[in-house]
N, C-alpha and C positions, 0 to 999 in steps of 0.2 A: 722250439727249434733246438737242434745240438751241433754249437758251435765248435768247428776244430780248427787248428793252428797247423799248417803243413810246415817240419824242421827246414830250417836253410843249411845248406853248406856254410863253413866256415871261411872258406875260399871265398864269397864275396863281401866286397863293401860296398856301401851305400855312397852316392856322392852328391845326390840331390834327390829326394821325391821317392820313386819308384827307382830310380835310377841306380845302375851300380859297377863295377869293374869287377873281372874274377881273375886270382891271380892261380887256379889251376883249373885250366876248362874241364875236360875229363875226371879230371877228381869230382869235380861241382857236381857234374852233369852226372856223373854214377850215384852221387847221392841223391839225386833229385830223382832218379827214374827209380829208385827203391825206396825214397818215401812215395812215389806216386802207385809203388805198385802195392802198396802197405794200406794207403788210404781209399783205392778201389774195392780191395779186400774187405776193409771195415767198414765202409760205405754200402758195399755188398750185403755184409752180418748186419747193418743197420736198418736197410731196408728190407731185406725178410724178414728180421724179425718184430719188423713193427707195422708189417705189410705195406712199405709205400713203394709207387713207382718212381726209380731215378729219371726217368723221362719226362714226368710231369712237373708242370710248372709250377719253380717255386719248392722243389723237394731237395734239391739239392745247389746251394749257389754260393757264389765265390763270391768273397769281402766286395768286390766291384760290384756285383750284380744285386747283391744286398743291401749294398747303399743305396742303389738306382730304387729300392722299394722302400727304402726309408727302415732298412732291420739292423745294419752296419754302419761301421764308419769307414770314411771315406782312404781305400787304400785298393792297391791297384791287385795285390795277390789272390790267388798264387799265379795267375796270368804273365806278369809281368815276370817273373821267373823264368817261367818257360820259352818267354817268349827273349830273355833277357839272352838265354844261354843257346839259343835257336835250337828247341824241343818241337816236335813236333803235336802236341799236347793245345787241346782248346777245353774249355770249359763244356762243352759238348760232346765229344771227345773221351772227356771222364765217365760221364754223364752212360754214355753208350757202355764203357769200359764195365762201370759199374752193374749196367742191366745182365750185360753179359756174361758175368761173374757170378752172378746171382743164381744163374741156371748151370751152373758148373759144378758136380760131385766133389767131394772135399771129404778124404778117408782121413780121420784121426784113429789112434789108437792108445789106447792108455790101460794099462795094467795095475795101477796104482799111484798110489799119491801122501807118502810118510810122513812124518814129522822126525822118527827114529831114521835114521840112516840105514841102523843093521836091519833092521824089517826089510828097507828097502833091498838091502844087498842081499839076506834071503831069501827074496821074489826073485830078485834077477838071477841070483845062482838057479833057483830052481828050472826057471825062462829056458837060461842055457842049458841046462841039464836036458831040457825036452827038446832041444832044436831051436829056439831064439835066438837072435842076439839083440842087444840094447844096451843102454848108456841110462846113468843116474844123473838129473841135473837139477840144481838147487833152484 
């Protein structure tokens, strides 16, 4: 199994359990749907590349659903998040998000990859020189 941790917002606290108060809902809630859309993503790269189906059972499950199997301990996330901040997000939900991501084209490009800075910079002078544009980033 490969275990991942979804970030929280800093905006909430805990006040019992699962339980919690957030003192910027919108703030919260924008971090939560860009770690959710971060985690489909690599949940997506996870399952191609190790050929499993997110649909089947038992491929992908949340600390709840993995303690119900005896894999996890006993915590309510990331469920309780979403369900804390009223997301519309279910553990199935994901699950669909993921399959569907899976089948979705994803154009990279990459020209290069330095250790020297100036190499990199005369790749990219060159880039621009023929009609490029692009950015160097550490």
């Amino acid at each position: 199994h490969i275990g991942i941790e979804m970030c929280e917002p800093s905006h909430i606290k805990y006040t019992s359990g699962s339980k919690f108060t957030c003192s910027d809902t919108a703030k919260a809630t924008a971090i939560v749907e860009r770690t959710y859309k971060s985690a489909v993503e690599l949940f997506a790269y996870l399952c191609r590349e190790y050929a499993l189906n997110p649909l089947a059972a038992g491929v992908i499950l949340s600390h709840s659903e993995g303690y119900k199997r005896g894999l996890a301990s006993n915590h309510g996330d990331p469920e309780h998040l979403w369900n804390g901040l009223k997301l519309p997000y279910t553990m199935d939900g994901f699950r669909a998000d993921v399959k569907a991501a899976m089948s979705e084209t994803i154009y990279r490009v990459q020209v290069g990859a330095f250790r020297n800075k100036q190499y990199a910079n005369d790749l990219l002078t060159k880039l621009k020189q023929a009609g490029f544009d692009g950015f160097i980033t550490k």
